[in-house]
N, C-alpha and C positions, 0 to 999 in steps of 0.2 A: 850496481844497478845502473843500467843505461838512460839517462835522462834527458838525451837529446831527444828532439821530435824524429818521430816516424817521416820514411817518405809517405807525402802526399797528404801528411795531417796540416787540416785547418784552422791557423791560431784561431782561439774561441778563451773566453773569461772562464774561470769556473763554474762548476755547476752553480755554485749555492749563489751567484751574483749573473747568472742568466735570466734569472726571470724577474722582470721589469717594475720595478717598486719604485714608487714616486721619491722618496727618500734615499733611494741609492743610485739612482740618474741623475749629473747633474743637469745636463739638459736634457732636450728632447733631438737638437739637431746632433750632439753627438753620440745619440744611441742610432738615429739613422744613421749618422756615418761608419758606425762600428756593422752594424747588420749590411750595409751597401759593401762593405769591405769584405764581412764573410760570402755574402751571396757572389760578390765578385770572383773571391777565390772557390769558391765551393764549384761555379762556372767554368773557371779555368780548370780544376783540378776533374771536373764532368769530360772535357773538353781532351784531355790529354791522358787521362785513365788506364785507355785500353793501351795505347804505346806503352807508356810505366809499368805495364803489366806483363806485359811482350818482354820487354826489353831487362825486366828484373832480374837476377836469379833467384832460383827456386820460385818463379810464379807459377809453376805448375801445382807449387803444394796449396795455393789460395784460388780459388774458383773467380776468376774474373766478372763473373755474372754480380759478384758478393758485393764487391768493394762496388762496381759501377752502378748498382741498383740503392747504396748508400749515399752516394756521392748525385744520383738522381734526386731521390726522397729531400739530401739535403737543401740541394735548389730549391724545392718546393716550399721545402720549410722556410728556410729565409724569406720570398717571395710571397709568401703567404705573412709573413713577420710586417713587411715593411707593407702589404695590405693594410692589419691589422693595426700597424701603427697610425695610419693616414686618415683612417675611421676613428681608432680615440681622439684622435684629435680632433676630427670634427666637430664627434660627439661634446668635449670639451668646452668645443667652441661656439657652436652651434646654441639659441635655443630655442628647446625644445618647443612647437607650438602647428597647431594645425591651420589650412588655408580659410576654415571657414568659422575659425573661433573669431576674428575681429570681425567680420559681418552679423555674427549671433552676439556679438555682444554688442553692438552696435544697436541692434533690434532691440535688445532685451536692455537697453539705458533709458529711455523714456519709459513713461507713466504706464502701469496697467490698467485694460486688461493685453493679454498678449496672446499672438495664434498662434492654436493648438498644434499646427503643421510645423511651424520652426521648433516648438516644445518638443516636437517628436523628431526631426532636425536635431537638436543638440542631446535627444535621450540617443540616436545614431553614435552620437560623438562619444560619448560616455560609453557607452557600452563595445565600441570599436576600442575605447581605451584600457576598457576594464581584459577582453580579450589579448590585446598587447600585453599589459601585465602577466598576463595566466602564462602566455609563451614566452616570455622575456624569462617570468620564475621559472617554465620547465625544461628551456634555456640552461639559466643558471646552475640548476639540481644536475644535472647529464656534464656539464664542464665540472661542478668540484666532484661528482664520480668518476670523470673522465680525467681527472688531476689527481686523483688518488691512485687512480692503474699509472699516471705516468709518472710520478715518484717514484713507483716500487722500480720502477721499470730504469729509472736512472739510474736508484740504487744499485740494482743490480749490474747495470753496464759498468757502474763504477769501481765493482769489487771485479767487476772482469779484467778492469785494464789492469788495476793492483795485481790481481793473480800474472795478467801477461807480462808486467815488467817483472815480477818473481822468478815467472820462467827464463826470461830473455838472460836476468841476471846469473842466474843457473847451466845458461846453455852453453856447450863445450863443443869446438867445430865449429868454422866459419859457414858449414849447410845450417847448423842447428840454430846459431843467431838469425841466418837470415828468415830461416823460418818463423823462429819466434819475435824477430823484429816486424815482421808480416801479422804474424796474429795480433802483435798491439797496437800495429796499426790499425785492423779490422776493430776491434776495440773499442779504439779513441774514436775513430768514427760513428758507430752506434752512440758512443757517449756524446758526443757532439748531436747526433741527430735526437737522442731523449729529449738534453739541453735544449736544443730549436725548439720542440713539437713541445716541451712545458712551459715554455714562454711563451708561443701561440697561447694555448693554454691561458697561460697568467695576462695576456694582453686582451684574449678576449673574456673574462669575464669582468676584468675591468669595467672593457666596453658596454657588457650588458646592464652590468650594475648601474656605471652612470647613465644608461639609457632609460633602464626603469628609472631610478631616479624622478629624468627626466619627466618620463610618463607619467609617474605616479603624481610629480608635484600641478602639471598639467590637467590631471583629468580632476584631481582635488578642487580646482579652480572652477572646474564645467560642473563637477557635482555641486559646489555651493551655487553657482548662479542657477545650476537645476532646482536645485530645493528651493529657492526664493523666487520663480518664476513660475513655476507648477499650478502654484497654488492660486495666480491670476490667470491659468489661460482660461481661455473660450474660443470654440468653434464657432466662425458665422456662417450664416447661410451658402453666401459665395460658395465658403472654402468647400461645403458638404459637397454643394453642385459639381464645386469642380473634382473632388474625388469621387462621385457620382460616376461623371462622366468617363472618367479613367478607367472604373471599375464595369463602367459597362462597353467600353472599349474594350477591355482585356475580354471579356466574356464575349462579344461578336468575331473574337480571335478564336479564341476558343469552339463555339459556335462554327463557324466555316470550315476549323480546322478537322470536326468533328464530323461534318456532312461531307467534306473531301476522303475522308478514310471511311465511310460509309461506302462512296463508290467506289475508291479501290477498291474495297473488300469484297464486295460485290464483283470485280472483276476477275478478282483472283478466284473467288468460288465458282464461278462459271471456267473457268481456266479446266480448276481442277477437276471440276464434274465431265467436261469434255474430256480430259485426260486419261482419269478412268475408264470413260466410256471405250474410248480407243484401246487402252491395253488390255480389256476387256475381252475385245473384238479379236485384237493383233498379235497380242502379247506383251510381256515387259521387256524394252530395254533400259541400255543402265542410262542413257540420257535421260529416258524417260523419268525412271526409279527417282534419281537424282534431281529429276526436274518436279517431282511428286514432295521429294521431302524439302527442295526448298519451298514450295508450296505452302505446304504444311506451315513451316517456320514460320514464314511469311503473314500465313495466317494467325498464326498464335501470337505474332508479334500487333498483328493488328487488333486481337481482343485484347492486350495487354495497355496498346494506345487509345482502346476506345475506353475500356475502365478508368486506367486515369485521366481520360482528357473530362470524364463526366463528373469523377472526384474533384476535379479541379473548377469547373462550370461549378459544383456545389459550393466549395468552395469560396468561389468568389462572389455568389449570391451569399452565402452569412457574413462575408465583407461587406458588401453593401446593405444589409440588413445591420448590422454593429455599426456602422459607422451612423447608419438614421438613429439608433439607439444611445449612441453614444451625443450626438448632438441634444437630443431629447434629455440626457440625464442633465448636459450644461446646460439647459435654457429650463429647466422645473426645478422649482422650489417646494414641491408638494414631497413628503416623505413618502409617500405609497409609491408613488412615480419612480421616484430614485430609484429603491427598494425592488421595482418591477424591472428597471432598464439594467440591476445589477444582477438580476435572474434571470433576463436574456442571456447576458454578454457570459455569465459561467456558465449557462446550458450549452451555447456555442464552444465555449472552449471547453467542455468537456468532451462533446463530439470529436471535436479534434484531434483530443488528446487519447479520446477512444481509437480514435483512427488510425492515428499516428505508428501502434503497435505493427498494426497491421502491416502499414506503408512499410514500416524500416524489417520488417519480416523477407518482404516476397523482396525489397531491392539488396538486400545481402544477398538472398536467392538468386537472382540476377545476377548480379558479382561476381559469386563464384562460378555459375554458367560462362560468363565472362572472358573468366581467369582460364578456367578449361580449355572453353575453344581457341583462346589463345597458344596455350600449350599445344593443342593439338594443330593450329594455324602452322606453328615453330617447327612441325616433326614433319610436315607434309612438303615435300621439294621434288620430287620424282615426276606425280603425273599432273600437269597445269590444269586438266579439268578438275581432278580433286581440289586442287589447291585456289581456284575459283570456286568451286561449291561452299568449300571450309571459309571463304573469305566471306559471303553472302551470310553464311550464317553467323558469320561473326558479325557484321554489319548490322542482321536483324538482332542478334544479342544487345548489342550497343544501344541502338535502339533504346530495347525492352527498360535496359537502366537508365538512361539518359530521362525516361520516360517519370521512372519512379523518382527520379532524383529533380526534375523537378518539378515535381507535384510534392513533393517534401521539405523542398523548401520555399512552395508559397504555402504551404503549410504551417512551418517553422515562423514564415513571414507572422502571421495571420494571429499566433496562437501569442508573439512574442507583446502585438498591440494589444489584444487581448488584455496580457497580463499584465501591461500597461493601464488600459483606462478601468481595471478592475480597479488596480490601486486607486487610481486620481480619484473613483467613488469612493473608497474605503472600504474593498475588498481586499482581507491580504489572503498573496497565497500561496498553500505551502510550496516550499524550496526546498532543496536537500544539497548540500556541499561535500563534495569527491574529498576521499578520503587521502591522509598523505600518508604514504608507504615508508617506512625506516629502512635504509641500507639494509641494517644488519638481518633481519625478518624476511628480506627479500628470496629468501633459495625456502623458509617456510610458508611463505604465502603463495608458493606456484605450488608446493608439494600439497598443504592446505586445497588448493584453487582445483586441484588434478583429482584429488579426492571428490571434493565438490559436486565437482561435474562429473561422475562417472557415474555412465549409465547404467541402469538396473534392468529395465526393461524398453520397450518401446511397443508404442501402440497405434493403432492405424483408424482413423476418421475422412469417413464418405462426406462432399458436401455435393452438390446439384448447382452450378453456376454457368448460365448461361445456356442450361440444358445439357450440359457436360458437368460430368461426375470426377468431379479432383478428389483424390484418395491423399490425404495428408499425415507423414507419421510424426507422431511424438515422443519425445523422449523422456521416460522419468528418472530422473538425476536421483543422484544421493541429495546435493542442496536442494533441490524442489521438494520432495518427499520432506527435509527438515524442515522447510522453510513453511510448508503447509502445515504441521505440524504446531511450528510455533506460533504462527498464526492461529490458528485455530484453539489454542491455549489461551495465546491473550485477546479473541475476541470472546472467547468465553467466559474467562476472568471480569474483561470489564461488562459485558451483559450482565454477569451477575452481579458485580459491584452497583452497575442500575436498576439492574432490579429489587435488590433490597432497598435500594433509595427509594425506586418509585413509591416501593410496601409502605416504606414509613412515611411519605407523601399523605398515600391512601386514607392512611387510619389517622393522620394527627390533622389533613387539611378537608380530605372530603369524608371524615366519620364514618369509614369504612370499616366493617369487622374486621379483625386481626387476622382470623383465622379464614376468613375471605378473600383478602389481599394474600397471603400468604398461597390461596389454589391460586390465585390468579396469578402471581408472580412464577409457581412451578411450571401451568400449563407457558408462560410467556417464552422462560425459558428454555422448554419443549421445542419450541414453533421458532426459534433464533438460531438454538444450535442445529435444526436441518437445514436453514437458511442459510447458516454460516458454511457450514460445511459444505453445500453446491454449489455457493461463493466460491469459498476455497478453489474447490476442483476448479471452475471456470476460470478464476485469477491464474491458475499452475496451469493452466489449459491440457487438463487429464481428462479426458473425454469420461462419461458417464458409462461408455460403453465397455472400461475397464471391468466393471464389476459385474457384464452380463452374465458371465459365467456362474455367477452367483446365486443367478437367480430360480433354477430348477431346483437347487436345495434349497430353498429360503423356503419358495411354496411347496414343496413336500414336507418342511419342516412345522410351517403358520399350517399347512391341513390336518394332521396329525396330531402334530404334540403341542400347539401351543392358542388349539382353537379355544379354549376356555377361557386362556388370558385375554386375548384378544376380543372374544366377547364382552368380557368384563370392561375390556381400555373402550371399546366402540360405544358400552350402558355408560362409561365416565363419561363419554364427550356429547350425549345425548344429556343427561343430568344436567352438566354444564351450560348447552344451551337451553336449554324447554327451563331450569330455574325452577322445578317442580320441587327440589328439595335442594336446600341452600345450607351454605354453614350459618349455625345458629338455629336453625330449626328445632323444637321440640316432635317427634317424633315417636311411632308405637311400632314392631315391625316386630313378627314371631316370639311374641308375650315379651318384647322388652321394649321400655319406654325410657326416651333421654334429650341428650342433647347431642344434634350432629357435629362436631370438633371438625371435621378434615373429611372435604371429598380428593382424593387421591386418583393416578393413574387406572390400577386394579380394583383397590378395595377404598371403602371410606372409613371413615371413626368414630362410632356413636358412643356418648358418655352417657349410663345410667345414669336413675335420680341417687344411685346406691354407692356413685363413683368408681361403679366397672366399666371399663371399656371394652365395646367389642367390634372386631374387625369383619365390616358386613362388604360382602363381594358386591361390585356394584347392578351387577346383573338382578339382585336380587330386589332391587327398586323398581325393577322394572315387569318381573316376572310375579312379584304377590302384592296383595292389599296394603298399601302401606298410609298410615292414619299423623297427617301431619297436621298438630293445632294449631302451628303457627302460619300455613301458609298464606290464608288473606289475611288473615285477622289474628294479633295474638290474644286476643281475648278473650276469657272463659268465664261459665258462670259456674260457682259453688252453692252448696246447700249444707244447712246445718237443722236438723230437724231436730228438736225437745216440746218436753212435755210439761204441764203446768198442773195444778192441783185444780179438781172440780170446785168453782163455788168463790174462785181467782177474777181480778178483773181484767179480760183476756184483748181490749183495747192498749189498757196503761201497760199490760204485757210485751204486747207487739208493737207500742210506741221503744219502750226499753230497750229491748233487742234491737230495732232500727236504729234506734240513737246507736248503741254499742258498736253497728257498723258504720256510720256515716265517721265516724270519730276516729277511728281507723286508719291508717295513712294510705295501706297499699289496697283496702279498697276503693273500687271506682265510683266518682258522683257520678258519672253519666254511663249507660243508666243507674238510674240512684237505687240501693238497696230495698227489697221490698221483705215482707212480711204476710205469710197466709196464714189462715186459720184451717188446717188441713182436713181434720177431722176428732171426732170425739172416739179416744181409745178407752181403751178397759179400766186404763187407772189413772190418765188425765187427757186433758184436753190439748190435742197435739196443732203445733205450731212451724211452721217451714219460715227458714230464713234465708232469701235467694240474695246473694250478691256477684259482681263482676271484678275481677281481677285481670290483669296485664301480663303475662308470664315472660320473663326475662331473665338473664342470669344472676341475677340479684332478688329474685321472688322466690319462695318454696310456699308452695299452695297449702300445707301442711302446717308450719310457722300461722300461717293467718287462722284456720281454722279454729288452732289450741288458741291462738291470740285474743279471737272474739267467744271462744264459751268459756277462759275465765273472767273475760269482763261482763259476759251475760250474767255468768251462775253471780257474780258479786253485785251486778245491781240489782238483779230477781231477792235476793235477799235482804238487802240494803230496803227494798219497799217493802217488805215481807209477803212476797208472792212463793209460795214453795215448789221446789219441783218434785213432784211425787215417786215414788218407787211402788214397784207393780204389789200388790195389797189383794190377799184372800176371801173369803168369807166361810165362816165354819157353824154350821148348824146342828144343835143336839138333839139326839131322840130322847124325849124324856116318859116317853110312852112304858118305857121298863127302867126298874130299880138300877140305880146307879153301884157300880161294883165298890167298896170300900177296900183298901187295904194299909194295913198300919205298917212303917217301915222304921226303924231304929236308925239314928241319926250313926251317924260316922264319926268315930273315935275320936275324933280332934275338938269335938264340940261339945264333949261331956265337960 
C-alpha cells in the first residue's frame, strides 16, 4: 500500500483532531498558525492546479474542473476558519452588554417612582434580547443538524480514501497507479474539505453557544431590574403631552399623505375616463391598451394605499386614546376605574387583533403578486416597451406590500404595548409557545402537514368594497374541516359541563325547581350549540353560503313531512315564554289530571295522580281547554259533607269539626276553616265542612280528607253526637185480620 502523499495533497491533522476543542488546542495562536499554513497551501496549490493537471500523466483520466473546484471550496473553507476563529475570540473576550443598559440602569438607581417611557425603553431591551435568543437557539438547532450531514459526510470521504489506497495498492501498470494515485488524490481532498467545513462547523457553534450565553446572562440581568422597576412606574402628565404630540404628528402625516393620494387618484380617473373616451372614438392601440392597464394598476394600487393609509389614521387614534387610558389607570385608585381602563385597553386590542388576520391575509397576497411579476420582470428582455410596462407594475406591486407591511407593523407596534400595560393593570394574556419539532419526526410531520392541508373543496364569497364586488375563494382543508369539528366538540362539552353547573346553581342557590332548571338548561343548550356552530364556520372562514344548496330540500322537507314537529317545537317555545304552564303545575287536560314533570322540544310530560305518565304533544296546550290549578294560586278549597242525627246539638257539632280542621297541619289558617249548617235531609241534619289546602308535591288532597273524617267521626262520638244512617218508616193495616202461620223450628234446635 502506497503511503506517501499524493501530488498536490494538503498536509492537514486528522479527521477526528480537526474540529477545534478547547482541550485538544494548546493554544489559540497555534491553531491559527496551523489553518494560516493550510489556507496558505490550499492557495498555492489553487494557484498552480491547472499546470499539475496539464503537465501530469493520465490527467485526462481526472476532470480538471474536479480537483480545481476542491482545491477552490477549500480556500474558502479555511478562510472562513480563520473568520470564525477571530469571532470566538472576541466573543471570548468581549462582554457581552448593550449601549443603553448603563444609562437605564443609571435612571433606574435612584428612588421611585420611575417613567413609564424608559420602563418601556428597557421592556425594548428585553424583548430585543429575548428575540436574539430565539435566533441564536434556531441558530444552534440548523448547525448540530448541519453537523450531523457533515460527519456522515467525512465518514464517508474517509472510507473513500481507504478504498482508494486499496486500489492504488492493487494497481498493476505504471497507467493504472497513476490513475489510481489520481483518484486518492481526488479523495484526500474531499476528506480535507469535510475536515475544514466540520470545524467551521464546530467553531461556530462554539461561537453561538457562548454568545447566547452571553445574551442569555445579559437580558437575566434587564429582566430582574424589569421586575423590580415595573411595579414603581408612572406616567406624568408631560410625558402623555409629549406622546400626544408624536401621536398626532404621525396622524397629520398620515392625513396629508392621505389627501395627496386623493388627488392623484383623482387624476388618474380623469386620465383614464379620457382614455376611454378616445379609444372609443378611435380605436385601441397597444400603447393605449398598455397605458389603460397600467392605469388600472395604478388605480388599484391607490385604493389599496388609501385603505391602509385610513387603517392606519385608526390606528393611531386608539394609540392616542390608550395612552389617555393608560395614564388614567396610573393616576386612579378607584377599583371601577382601573376595571374600566382595562376594558378599554382589551376592546382595543382586540380590534387589533381582529384586524390583524386580515392585514397578514391580503399582504401574503401581495407577496405572491410580487414574487410573480418578478418572475415574469426576469423572462421579459426582448421588447423594452414591455419590459417598462412589467417594471411599473412591478413598482405599483411593491407599493401595494410595502403599504400592508407597514401598517402591520404599527400594528404589531400598538398591539405589543397593549399587551404591555394590560399586564402592568393585572390583565394576563393568553400566549401560546411554537412548538419544537424532533429531527426524527421531521419527513412525518410534512407528510402529516400535506395531508392537513389538502384541499376538499373550495368555495367562493361576494363582498361589496368600495362599490366593487371582490369575489373571494376559500379553501376547505382536511385540517379545517378537523379542526371545526374539534372545536365544536369541546365547545359543546364544556357548554354542557356549564350548564349542569348553572342547573345545580339554580336549584340549590335561587330555589329553583329541578325539573325547571333542567328545560332551562336543554333550551340553553339549544341556543349555544347554533351559536357555536356559526362561530365555527366564521372562525374557519366557510362562508354560510356552502350550505345554500341545502336549502330547497330542507323546505320541501319542513313543508311536507315535518310540519307537525315543527308545530309542536314553535307551541314549546310559545309555552316557554307566555309561562302559561310551567313545570310543576297541577294540571287537567283530556280527562287526565297531574303533575307537569318536563316541558320538552316536541312533547312535554304530565305525571298522573295514579303515577302514569303521559307524553302530551305541545300543540295540544294550545289547541284545547286546558284547567291549570296551580297557575296564580296553588290554593284550593275542599269539602267534606256529613250528617248528624235529628235532636244533636248542631253548634257544639260544627265547633268539633272546625276544631278537627284547624288542628290539622296541611290545612290552611288563612282562610281559616268554616262550617255550614246545609240543610235538614231525610235522615239528619246535614252539615258542610269547607277548608283550603296548598297543593304541592308533598300534598295529596285525598290523605287530608280521610285525615280529617276519622278525626271527626272520633270526636262526634267521644261527645256522643251520632251520625245517623238513612232510617225507614213502616206502617201496618190493621183494618184486616192478621195472616197466622206456624213454622216448625229446624232440626238443630230440637
Amino acid at each position: 500500500m502506497c503511503t506517501s502523499l499524493a501530488h498536490g495533497q494538503i498536509p492537514m491533522p486528522t479527521a477526528q483532531s480537526s474540529v477545534p476543542k478547547p482541550e485538544a488546542v494548546a493554544t489559540t495562536v497555534d491553531q491559527r498558525t496551523q489553518i494560516e499554513a493550510q489556507l496558505s497551501e490550499a492557495r498555492r496549490r489553487q494557484e498552480t492546479g491547472h499546470l499539475e493537471e496539464g503537465g501530469t500523466p493520465g490527467a485526462e483520466e481526472l476532470p480538471a474542473s474536479d480537483r480545481q473546484r476542491l482545491f477552490d471550496r477549500l480556500v474558502i473553507a479555511y478562510s472562513e476558519q480563520l473568520k470564525l476563529l477571530d469571532e470566538l475570540e472576541s466573543v471570548k473576550t468581549a462582554q457581552p452588554d448593550n449601549p443603553h443598559k448603563q444609562t437605564l440602569m443609571a435612571e433606574f438607581a435612584g428612588p421611585p417612582p420611575y417613567s413609564a417611557l424608559r420602563v418601556d425603553a428597557l421592556r425594548d431591551l428585553v424583548d430585543s434580547g429575548k428575540e436574539r435568543l430565539h435566533s441564536l437557539a434556531s441558530t444552534e438547532r440548523a448547525l448540530e443538524t448541519l453537523k450531523v450531514g457533515r460527519l456522515e459526510t467525512q465518514q464517508r470521504a474517509a472510507e473513500a480514501v481507504r478504498l482508494a489506497e486499496d486500489k492504488l495498492a492493487r494497481a498493476d501498470g505504471q497507467s493504472a497507479i497513476d490513475k489510481e494515485r489520481l483518484g486518492r488524490e481526488l479523495a484526500i481532498l474531499r476528506r480535507q474539505l469535510a475536515e475544514a467545513e466540520l470545524a467551521n462547523i464546530g467553531m461556530g457553534l462554539e461561537r453561538v453557544r457562548l454568545e447566547r450565553k452571553g445574551v442569555q446572562a445579559l437580558n437575566s440581568e434587564l429582566e430582574r431590574l424589569l421586575t423590580r422597576v415595573r411595579p414603581e412606574q408612572r406616567l406624568g402628565k408631560e410625558e402623555l403631552e409629549q406622546q400626544q404630540a408624536l401621536l398626532r404628528k404621525e396622524l397629520n402625516v398620515v392625513i396629508a399623505e392621505i389627501d395627496a393620494l386623493v388627488i392623484a387618484n383623482g387624476k388618474r380617473s380623469t386620465e383614464r375616463q379620457q382614455l376611454n373616451k378616445l379609444v372609443a372614438e378611435a380605436g385601441s392601440s397597444a400603447s393605449q391598451a398598455d397605458r389603460l392597464e397600467l392605469l388600472d394598476a395604478r388605480l388599484e394600487t391607490d385604493r389599496v394605499l388609501l385603505l391602509t393609509l385610513t387603517w392606519l389614521q385608526t390606528t393611531l387614534q386608539v394609540a392616542s386614546d390608550a395612552w389617555a387610558q393608560r395614564y388614567v389607570g396610573f393616576h386612579s385608585e378607584d377599583a371601577n376605574t382601573r376595571q374600566s381602563v382595562i376594558s378599554g385597553l382589551s376592546q382595543s386590542r382586540e380590534e387589533l387583533a381582529g384586524r390583524k388576520q386580515i392585514v397578514d391575509e391580503l399582504q401574503q397576497a401581495a407577496r405572491v403578486a410580487v414574487r410573480e411579476q418578478q418572475l415574469r420582470l426576469g423572462g421579459t428582455s426582448l421588447d423594452p416597451d414591455a419590459t417598462d410596462k412589467d417594471s411599473s407594475l412591478y413598482e405599483a406591486l411593491q407599493q401595494r406590500a410595502r403599504a400592508y407591511q407597514r401598517l402591520q407593523r404599527a400594528s404589531a407596534r400598538m398591539e405589543r404595548q397593549l399587551d404591555r400595560w394590560l399586564d402592568d393593570f393585572g390583565f394576563t394574556a393568553r400566549t401560546t409557545s411554537a412548538d419544537d419539532w424532533q429531527l426524527g419526526a421531521l419527513q412525518l410531520a410534512q407528510t402529516l402537514k400535506s395531508i392537513w392541508n389538502f384541499e376538499m373543496f373550495a368555495v367562493e364569497d361576494s363582498t361589496v368594497i368600495d362599490g366593487k364586488t371582490v369575489t373571494v375563494t376559500y379553501g376547505v382543508t382536511v385540517g379545517k374541516s378537523i379542526g371545526a369539528l374539534l372545536l365544536f366538540l369541546f365547545g359543546y362539552w364544556l357548554f354542557a359541563l356549564l350548564s349542569r353547573r348553572l342547573q345545580r346553581v339554580m336549584v340549590s342557590r335561587f330555589g329553583v325547581n329541578e325539573q325547571m332548571a333542567s328545560v332551562i338548561r336543554r333550551w340553553a343548550m339549544i341556543s349555544l350549540a347554533v351559536a357555536l356552530i356559526i362561530f365555527i364556520l366564521n372562525l374557519a372562514r366557510i362562508p354560510l353560503t356552502v350550505f345554500a344548496f341545502m336549502g330547497g330540500a330542507l323546505a320541501i322537507g319542513i313543508g311536507f313531512g315535518t310540519q307537525t314537529i315543527i308545530k309542536n317545537v314553535i307551541s314549546g317555545i310559545i309555552i316557554l315564554f307566555e309561562r302559561k304552564i310551567r313545570v310543576g303545575d297541577i294540571i287537567a287536560l283530556g280527562g287526565m289530571t297531574g303533575h307537569v314533570i318536563a316541558v320538552d322540544l316536541r312533547a312535554s310530560t304530565v305525571r298522573g295522580f295514579d303515577g302514569v305518565e303521559a307524553l302530551v304533544p305541545n300543540s295540544s296546550f294550545l289547541e284545547n281547554q286546558v284547567v291549570n290549578w296551580t297557575y296564580s294560586n296553588p290554593r284550593i278549597r275542599r269539602e267534606i259533607r256529613l250528617g248528624i242525627a235529628y235532636g244533636s246539638p248542631i253548634r257544639a257539632a260544627a265547633e268539633i269539626i272546625a276544631r278537627c280542621a284547624e288542628d290539622h297541619a296541611q290545612v290552611l289558617k288563612d282562610p281559616p276553616p268554616e262550617v255550614f249548617f246545609e240543610d235538614f235531609g231525610d235522615n239528619a241534619l246535614l252539615l258542610v265542612l269547607v277548608f283550603w289546602v296548598e297543593l304541592g308535591p308533598n300534598l295529596v288532597a285525598r290523605r287530608v280528607d280521610s285525615d280529617l273524617r276519622h278525626a271527626i267521626g272520633q270526636r262526634l262520638e267521644a261527645a256522643g253526637i251520632p251520625i245517623p244512617f238513612p232510617q225507614r218508616d213502616v206502617h201496618l193495616d190493621i183494618s184486616q185480620p192478621l195472616p197466622v202461620r206456624l213454622t216448625r223450628p229446624p232440626a238443630d234446635n230440637v
